[in-house]
C-alpha angles and dihedrals in degrees: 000000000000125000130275133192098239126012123202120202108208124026088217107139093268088063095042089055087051102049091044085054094044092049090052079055085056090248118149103232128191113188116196120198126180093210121093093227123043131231101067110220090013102084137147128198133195115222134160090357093306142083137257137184109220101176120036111001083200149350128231122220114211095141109086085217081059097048098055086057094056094042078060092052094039088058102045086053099248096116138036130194098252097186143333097187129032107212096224101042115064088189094072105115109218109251119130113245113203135215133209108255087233101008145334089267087066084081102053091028086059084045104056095046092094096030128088090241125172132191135203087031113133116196107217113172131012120209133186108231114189088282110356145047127245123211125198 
């Protein structure tokens, strides 16, 4: 495996935040996952000819740099606003949460388009070289 300048290890949606704003700051970034799949707690499964979110069934906005995010994906069709208030409880506080279109993945799998992500790959031990790290 050659160098990189960062190395992420999950491509949950938290890593794959981090690697698409460290490419607009012209780093080259590599993200490992173990998982077969990518987006952590986003995931999606296909059973008995339908669909199910096993991990998160949605995700709340309250940061503005989030938001703009999800305005993009909003607008390329990969998310949709599912609810802001829930009738019955007067505690709900306001904010959107969002769905995938087809499943929560969409959102990491949009994501990692543009992104060096491998999968199956388990990081086992972590070293300090004279300037740099090495992963295996």
């Amino acid at each position: 495996m050659q160098a990189t300048d960062i190395l992420i290890i999950g491509a949950g949606i938290s890593g794959l935040l981090c690697a698409t704003e460290l490419r607009k700051a012209d780093k080259s970034v590599r993200i490992l996952d173990k998982g077969r799949g990518l987006g952590g707690r986003m995931a999606t499964r296909r059973m008995a000819g339908g669909r199910l979110d096993h991990g998160a069934q949605y995700f709340t906005v309250r940061d503005p740099r989030l938001q703009a995010y999800a305005d993009d994906w909003l607008s390329a069709d990969i998310i949709k606003e599912w609810f802001r208030h829930l009738p019955e409880d007067s505690n709900t506080d306001g904010y959107p949460r969002y769905c995938g279109i087809t499943g929560m993945t969409d959102v990491p799998k949009h994501l990692a388009k543009e992104l060096d992500v491998w999968n199956s790959q388990q990081v086992i031990e972590l070293s300090r070289g004279a300037d740099l790290w090495i992963a295996r």
